[in-house]
C-alpha positions in Angstrom: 144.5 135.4 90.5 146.8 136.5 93.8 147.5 139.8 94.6 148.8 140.9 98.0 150.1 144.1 97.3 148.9 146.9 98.6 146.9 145.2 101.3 146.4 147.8 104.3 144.3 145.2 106.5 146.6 142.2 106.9 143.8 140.2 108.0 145.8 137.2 107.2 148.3 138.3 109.3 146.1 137.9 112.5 144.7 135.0 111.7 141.5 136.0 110.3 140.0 135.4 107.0 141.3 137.4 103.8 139.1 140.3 103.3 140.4 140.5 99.6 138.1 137.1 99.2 141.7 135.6 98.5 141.0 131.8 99.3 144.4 130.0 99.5 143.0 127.7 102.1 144.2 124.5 99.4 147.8 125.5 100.2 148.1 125.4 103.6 148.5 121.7 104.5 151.0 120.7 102.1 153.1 123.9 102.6 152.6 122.4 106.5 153.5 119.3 105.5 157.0 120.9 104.0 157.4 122.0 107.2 158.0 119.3 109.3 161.3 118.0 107.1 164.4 118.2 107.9 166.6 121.0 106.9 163.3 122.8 106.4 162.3 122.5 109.8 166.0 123.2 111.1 166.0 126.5 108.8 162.2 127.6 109.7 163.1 127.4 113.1 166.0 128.9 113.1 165.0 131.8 111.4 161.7 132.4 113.4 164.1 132.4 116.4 166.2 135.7 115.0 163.3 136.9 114.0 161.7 136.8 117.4 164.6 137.7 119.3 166.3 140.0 117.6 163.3 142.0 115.3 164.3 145.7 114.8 168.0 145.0 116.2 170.2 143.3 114.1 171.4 144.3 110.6 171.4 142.0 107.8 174.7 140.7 108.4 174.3 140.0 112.2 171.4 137.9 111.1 173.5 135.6 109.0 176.2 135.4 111.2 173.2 134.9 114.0 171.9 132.4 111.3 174.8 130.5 110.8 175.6 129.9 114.1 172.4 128.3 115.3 172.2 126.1 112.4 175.6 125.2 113.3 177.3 125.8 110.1 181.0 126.3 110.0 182.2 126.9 106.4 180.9 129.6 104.7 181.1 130.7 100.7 180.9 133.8 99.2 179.8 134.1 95.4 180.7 137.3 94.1 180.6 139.5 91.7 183.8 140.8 90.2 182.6 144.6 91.0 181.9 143.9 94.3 185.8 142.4 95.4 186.2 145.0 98.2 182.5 144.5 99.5 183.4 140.7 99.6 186.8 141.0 101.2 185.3 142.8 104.1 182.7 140.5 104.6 185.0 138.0 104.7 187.0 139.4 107.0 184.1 139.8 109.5 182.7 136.1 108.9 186.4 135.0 109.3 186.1 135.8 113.1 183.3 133.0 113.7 183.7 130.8 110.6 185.8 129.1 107.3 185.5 131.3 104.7 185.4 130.6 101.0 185.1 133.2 98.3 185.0 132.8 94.5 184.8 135.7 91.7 182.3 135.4 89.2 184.9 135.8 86.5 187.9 132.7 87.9 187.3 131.0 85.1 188.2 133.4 81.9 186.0 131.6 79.7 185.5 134.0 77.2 181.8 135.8 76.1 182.6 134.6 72.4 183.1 131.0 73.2 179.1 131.1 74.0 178.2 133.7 71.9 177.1 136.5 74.3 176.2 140.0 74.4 179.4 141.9 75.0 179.8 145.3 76.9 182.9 146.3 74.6 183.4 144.2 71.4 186.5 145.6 70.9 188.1 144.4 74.3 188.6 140.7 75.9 185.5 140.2 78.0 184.8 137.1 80.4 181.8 135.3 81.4 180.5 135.4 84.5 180.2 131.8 85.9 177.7 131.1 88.3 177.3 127.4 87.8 181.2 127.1 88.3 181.2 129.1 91.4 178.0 126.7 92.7 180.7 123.7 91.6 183.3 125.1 93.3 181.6 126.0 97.0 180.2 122.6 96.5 183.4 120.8 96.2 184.4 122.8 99.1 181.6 121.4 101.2 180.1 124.8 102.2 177.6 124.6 104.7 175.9 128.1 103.4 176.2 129.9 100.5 175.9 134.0 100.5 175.5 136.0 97.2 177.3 138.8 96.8 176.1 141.0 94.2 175.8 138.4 91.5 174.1 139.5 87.8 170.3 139.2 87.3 170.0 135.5 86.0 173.5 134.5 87.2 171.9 135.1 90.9 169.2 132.4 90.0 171.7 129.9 87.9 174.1 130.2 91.3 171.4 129.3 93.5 170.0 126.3 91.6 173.3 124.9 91.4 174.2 125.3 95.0 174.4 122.4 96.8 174.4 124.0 100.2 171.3 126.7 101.2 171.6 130.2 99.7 170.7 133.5 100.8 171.6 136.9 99.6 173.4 139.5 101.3 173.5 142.3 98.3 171.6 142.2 95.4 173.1 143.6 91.9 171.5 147.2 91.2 174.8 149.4 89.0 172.5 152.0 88.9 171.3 152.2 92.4 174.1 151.7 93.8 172.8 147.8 95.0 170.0 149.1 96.5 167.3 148.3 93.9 164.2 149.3 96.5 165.2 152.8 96.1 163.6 152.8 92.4 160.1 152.3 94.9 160.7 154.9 96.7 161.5 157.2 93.9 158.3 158.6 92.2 160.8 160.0 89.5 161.9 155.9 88.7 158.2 154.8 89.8 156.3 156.8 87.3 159.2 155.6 84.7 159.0 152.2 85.2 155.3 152.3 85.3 154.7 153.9 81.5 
């Protein structure tokens, strides 16, 4: 069993052994080894380099632009979700200044919910899938060097990114209730305490 959490101490953190008893020793060469490849090396390093230079400065966004440009990426695609349209168009419009920008809607394809069978919202209106994989074949297609999620369903999120040809990182995460800030439920002992019974 692994459990981090909670861990005041951080031993690992300076180097020293884990005071939990924790040994993961076994998984340190091969995740070394994983390392050294690469695009894996490329993105390691790229991203201990905003870390280090930029730690406790830049937003999430400067950090993918920041990203983007020391990996020397030039086209960009945005997977969205249909309810975030106006979050997506203006992060478009600020990666347009640096990059080419693709952006597909979860819903392009109007396949509808009954064709597969699915859970609808409102049975008694016309309701479309949402269509990660297509959106993965799509930015694919269109040879996007990096892929950003844009509020994309639980599930859909994960189907995106394993069909994603290009790498993948998140810039808002799904949370209707939260209003996409799903951490706030952790800092809420009202949502804490419900969760936990």
């Amino acid at each position: 069993m692994v459990n981090c959490t909670g861990c005041k101490i951080s031993s690992c953190y300076k180097g020293e052994e884990c005071i939990r008893g924790q040994d993961l020793s076994s998984y340190e060469a091969p995740s070394r080894e994983e390392y050294k490849k690469g695009d894996n090396k490329r993105i390691f390093e790229a991203a201990s380099h905003i870390e280090g230079e930029h730690y406790m400065e830049w937003t999430r966004l400067e950090e993918i632009i920041g990203f983007a440009e020391e990996m020397g990426y030039t086209k960009i695609g945005i997977s969205h979700c249909v309810g975030l349209t106006t979050e997506a168009k203006h992060l478009k419009e600020v990666l347009d200044e640096k990059f080419n920008v693709e952006a597909v809607c979860c819903k392009f394809s109007a396949i509808d919910k009954k064709d597969f069978n699915l859970t609808q919202i409102d049975c008694k209106r016309y309701e479309a899938i949402c269509n990660p994989i297509g959106q993965a074949i799509v930015l694919n297609d269109l040879k996007t060097d990096l892929n950003i999620i844009v509020g994309l369903c639980i599930g859909h999120d994960m189907l995106f990114t394993k069909y994603s040809e290009a790498p993948v990182t998140t810039f808002i995460v799904k949370d209707r209730v939260t209003g996409h800030n799903p951490a706030a439920t952790l800092y809420s002992s009202y949502y804490h305490n419900k969760l936990k019974k």
